[in-house]
C-alpha positions as CSV (number, residue, x, y, z in Angstrom):
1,X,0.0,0.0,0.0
2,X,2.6,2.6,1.0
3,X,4.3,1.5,-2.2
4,X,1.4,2.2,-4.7
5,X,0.7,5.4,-2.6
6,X,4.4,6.7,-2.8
7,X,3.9,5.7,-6.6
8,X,1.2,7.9,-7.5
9,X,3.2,10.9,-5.6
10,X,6.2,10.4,-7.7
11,X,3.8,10.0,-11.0
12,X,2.0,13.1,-9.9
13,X,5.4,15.1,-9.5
14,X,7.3,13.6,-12.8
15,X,8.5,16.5,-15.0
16,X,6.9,17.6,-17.9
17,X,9.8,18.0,-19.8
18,X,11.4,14.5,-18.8
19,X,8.2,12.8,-19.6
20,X,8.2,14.7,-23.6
21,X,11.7,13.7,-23.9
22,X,10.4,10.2,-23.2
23,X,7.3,10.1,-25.1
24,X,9.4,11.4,-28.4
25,X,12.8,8.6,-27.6
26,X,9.5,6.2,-27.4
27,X,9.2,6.8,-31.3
28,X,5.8,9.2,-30.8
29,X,5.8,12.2,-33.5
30,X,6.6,15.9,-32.0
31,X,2.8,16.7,-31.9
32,X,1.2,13.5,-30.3
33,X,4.1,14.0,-27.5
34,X,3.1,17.7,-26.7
35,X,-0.5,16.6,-27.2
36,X,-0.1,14.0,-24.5
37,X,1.9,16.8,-22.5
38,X,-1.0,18.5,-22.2
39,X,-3.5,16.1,-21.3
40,X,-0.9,15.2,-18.7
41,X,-1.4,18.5,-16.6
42,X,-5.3,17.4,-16.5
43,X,-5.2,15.8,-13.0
44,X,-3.1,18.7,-11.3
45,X,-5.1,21.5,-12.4
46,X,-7.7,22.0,-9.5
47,X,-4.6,21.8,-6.9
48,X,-1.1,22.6,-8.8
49,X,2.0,21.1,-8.1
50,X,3.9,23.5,-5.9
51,X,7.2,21.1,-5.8
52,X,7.1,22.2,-9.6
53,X,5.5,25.9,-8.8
54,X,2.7,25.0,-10.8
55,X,-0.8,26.9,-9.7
56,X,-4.1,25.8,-9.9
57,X,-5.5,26.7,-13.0
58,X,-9.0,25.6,-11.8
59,X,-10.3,27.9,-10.8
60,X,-8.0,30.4,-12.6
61,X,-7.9,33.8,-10.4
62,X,-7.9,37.1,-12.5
63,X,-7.7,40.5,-10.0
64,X,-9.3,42.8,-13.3
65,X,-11.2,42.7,-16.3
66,X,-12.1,45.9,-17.5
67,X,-14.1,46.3,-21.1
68,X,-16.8,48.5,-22.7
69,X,-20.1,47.5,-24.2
70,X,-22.4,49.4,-26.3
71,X,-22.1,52.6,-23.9
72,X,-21.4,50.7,-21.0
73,X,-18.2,50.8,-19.0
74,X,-17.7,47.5,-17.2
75,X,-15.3,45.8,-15.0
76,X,-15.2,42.4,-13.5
77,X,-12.9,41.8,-10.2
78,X,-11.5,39.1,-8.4
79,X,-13.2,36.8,-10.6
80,X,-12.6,32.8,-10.6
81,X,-12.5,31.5,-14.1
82,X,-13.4,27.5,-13.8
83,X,-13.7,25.1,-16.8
84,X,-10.3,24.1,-17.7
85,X,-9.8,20.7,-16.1
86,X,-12.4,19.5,-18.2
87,X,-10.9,20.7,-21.3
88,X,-11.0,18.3,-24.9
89,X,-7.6,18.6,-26.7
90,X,-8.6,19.2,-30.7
91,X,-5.1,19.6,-31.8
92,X,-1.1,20.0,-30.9
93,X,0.9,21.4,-33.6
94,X,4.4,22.4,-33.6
95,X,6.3,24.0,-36.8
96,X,10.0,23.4,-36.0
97,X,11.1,25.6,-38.5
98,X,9.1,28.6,-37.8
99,X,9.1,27.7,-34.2
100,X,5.4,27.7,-33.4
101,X,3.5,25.9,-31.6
102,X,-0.7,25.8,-32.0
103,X,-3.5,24.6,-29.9
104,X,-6.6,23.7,-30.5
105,X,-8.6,23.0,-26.9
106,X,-12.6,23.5,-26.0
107,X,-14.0,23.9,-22.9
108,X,-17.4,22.0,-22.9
109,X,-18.6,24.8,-20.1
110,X,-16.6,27.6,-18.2
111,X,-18.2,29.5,-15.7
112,X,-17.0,33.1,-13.6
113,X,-17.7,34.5,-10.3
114,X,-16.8,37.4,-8.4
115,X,-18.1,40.9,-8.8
116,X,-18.3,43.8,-10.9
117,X,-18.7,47.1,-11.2
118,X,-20.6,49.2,-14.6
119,X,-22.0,52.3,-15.3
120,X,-23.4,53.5,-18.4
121,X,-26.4,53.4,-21.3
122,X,-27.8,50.0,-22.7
123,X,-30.3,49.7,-25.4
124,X,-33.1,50.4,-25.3
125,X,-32.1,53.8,-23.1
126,X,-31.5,52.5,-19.8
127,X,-29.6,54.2,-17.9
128,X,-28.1,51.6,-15.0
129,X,-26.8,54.4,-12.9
130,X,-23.2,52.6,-11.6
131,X,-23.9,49.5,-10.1
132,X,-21.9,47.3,-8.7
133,X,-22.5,43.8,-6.9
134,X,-21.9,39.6,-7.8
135,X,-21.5,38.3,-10.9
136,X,-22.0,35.0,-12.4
137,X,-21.4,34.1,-16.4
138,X,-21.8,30.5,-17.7
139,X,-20.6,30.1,-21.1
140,X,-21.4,26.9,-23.3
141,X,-19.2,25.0,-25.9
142,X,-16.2,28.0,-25.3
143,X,-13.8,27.1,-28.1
144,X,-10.0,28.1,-27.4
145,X,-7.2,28.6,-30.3
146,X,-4.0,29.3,-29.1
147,X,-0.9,30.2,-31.5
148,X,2.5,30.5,-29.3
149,X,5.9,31.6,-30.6
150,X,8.8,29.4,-29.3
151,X,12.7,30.6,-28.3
152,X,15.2,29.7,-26.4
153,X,16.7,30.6,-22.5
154,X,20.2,31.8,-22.2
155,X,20.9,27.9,-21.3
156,X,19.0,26.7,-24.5
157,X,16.0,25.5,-22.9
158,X,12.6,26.0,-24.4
159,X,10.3,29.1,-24.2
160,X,7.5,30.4,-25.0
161,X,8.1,34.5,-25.9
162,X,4.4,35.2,-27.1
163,X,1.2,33.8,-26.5
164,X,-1.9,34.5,-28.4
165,X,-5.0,32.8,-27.1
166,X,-8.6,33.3,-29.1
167,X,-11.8,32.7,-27.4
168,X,-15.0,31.9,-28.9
169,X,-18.8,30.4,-27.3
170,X,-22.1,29.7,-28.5
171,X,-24.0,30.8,-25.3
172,X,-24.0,32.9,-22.3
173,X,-26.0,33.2,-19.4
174,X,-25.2,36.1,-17.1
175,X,-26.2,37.5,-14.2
176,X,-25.5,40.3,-12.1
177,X,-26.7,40.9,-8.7
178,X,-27.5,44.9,-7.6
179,X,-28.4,46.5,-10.6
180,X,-30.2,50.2,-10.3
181,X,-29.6,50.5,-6.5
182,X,-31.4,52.7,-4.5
183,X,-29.6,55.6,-2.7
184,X,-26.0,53.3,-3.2
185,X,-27.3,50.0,-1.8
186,X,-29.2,47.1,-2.8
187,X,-32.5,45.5,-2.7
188,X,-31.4,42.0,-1.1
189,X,-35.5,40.9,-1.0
190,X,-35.9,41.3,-4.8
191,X,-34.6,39.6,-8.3
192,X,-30.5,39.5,-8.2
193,X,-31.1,42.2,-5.3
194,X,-32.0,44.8,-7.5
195,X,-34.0,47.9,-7.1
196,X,-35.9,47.3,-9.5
197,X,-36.0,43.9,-10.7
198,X,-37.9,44.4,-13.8
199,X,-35.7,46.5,-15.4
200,X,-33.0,44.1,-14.4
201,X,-34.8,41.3,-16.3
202,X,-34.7,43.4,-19.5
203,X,-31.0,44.5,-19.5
204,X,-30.1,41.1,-18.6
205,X,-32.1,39.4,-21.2
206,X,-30.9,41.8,-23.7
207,X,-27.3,40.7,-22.2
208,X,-27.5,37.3,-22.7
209,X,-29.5,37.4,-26.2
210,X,-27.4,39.5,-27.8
211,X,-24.6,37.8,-26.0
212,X,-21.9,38.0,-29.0
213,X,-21.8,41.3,-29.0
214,X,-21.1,41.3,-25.2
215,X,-18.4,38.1,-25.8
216,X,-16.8,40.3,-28.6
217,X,-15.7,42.9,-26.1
218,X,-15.1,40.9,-23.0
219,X,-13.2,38.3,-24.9
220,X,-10.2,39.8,-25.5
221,X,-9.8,41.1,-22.4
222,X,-10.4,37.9,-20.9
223,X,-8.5,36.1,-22.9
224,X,-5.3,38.6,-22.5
225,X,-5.5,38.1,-18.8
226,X,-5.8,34.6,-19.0
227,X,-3.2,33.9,-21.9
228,X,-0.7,35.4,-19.7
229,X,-1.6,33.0,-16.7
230,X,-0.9,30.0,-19.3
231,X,2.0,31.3,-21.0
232,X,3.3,31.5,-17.7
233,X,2.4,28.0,-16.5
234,X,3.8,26.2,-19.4
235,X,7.2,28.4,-19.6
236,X,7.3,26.6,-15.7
237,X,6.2,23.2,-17.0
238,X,8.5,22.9,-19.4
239,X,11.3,24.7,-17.7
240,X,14.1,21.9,-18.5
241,X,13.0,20.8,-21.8
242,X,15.9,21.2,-24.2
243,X,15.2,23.5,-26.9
244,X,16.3,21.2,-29.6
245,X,13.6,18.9,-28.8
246,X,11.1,21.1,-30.2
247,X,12.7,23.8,-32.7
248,X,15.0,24.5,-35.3
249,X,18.5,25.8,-33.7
């Protein structure tokens, strides 16, 4: 028993870069090795491995996302991104020559909590005052492309210099708690504890409805903040992975 338990520690902690390096002396192409790679950071994602200073990437912790939205100035803080650990790998390509390295991944649902803050005009006219409170966003089918540029450290290890990460989803749901508050404070007995709830129910269904339009400026920021998280995960991950094993030198 101790031996199986001290097994799955050690399997747990292996390094990414040893177990690539294996994978590819194994015979396995360049792509199915970093596509296994990947899959291979599945288990560890709700806790990390600090012995590798790995963090959790479920749920992924952004301090600030600030956007605007038809006349609407928004900005989400302290939210918890969660979705990731259940991610389905499309695709793991890497172009030795031009040192790149693309990523196809979907999230079948990712959900965000924490709270924002908005003030500003939505169609039809409303004017929501500033309002701040909870938020809650589920997104459906979110489909992640992800095109990195790959160099080297000053010791000719692998890294990652640029990360550019594309997000795209079918559906949102979103709700946010306090809208039109009265006299600075909220309505905790009504809808979302708003003031005036059926107001709420319009700008939220006009939200979600028309919720491309709301993706298409939330999902760069997003996905800025986020991309930078990753990119900084995998340059950790694969910290003593020879650059030779995946580019051109």
């Amino acid at each position: 028993m101790v031996f199986v338990f001290l097994l799955l520690i050690s399997t747990a902690l292996a390094d990414p870069s040893t177990d690539l390096v294996e994978c590819l002396e194994g015979g396995e192409d360049l792509n199915a090795c970093t596509a296994q790679t990947l899959v291979d950071f599945r288990p560890t994602m709700e806790t990390g491995v600090p012995e590798l200073d790995l963090p959790p990437l479920d749920p992924m912790s952004i301090d600030q996302i600030g956007f605007t939205f038809w006349n609407v100035t928004a900005e989400f803080l302290d939210t918890k991104l969660r979705g990731f650990k259940n991610f389905q790998l499309k695709y793991s390509k890497v172009d030795r020559q031009n040192r790149t390295w693309n990523v196809g991944l979907v999230l079948p649902e990712m959900r965000t909590t924490g709270s924002y803050q908005l003030f500003g005009i939505i169609p039809p006219g409303l004017d929501l005052g500033r309002s701040t409170g909870a938020e809650r966003l589920i997104g459906k089918s979110v489909d992640l492309e992800i095109e990195m540029k790959l160099g080297t450290r000053s010791d000719n290890k692998i890294l990652v210099t640029d990360f550019d990460m594309k997000l795209a989803l079918e559906d949102i749901n979103l709700e946010l708690e306090c809208l039109f508050p009265k006299n600075g404070k909220c309505c905790p007995r009504k809808h979302l504890k708003s003031c005036n709830a059926s107001l709420t129910k319009v700008v939220l269904r006009f939200i979600n409805k028309d919720g491309k339009k709301f993706i298409e400026e939330f999902q760069p920021e997003i996905a800025r903040k986020a991309g930078a998280i990753l990119k900084d995960y995998l340059n950790k991950a694969i910290v003593n992975l020879d650059a030779k094993h995946m580019i051109d030198l």
